[in-house]
N, C-alpha and C positions, 0 to 999 in steps of 0.2 A: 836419661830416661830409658828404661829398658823394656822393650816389647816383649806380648805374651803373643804367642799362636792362638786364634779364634778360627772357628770351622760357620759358616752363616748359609742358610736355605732360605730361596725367597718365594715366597706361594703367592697365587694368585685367586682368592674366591671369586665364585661364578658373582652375577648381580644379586644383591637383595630378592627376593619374589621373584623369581628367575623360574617361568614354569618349563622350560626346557632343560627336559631330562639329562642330557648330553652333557650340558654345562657344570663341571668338574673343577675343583682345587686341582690347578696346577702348577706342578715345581718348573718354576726357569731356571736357580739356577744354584748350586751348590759348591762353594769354593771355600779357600782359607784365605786368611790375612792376616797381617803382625800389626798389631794396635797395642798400645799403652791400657786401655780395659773397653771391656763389654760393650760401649757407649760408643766409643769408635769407631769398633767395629762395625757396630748398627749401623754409623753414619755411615761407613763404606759401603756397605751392602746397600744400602740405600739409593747411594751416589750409581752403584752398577741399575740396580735397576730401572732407574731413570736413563741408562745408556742401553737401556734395552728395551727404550719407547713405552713403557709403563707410565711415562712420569704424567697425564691425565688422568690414570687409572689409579694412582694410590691410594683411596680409601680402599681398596680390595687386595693390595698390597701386605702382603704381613712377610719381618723379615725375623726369622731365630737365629739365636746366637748362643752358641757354649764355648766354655773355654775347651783347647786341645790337648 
């Protein structure tokens, strides 16, 4: 099996009806990984943002993925 380079950024949207201004899409965290395709990688990305205490917050969670 041979891996493709994926580059993934994980955002975090403010809450739904969120009337505080402040509260912003923010990036945690932008890395690469070598996965077999696209879906993997997601998984990966995924897996880190749960190691970065998000993992009650994933509906607000969104992770992109492109090849490298």
């Amino acid at each position: 099996m041979k891996l493709k380079p994926y580059q993934y950024m994980i955002l975090v949207h403010p809450p739904e009806g969120s009337a505080n201004e402040l509260e912003k899409t923010i990036i945690l965290e932008t890395d690469f990984v070598a996965a077999k395709d696209e879906a993997n990688a997601r998984l990966m990305a995924m897996r880190s943002s749960i190691l970065l205490g998000y993992e009650n917050k994933l509906d607000r969670v969104e992770v992109l993925v492109r090849p490298f």
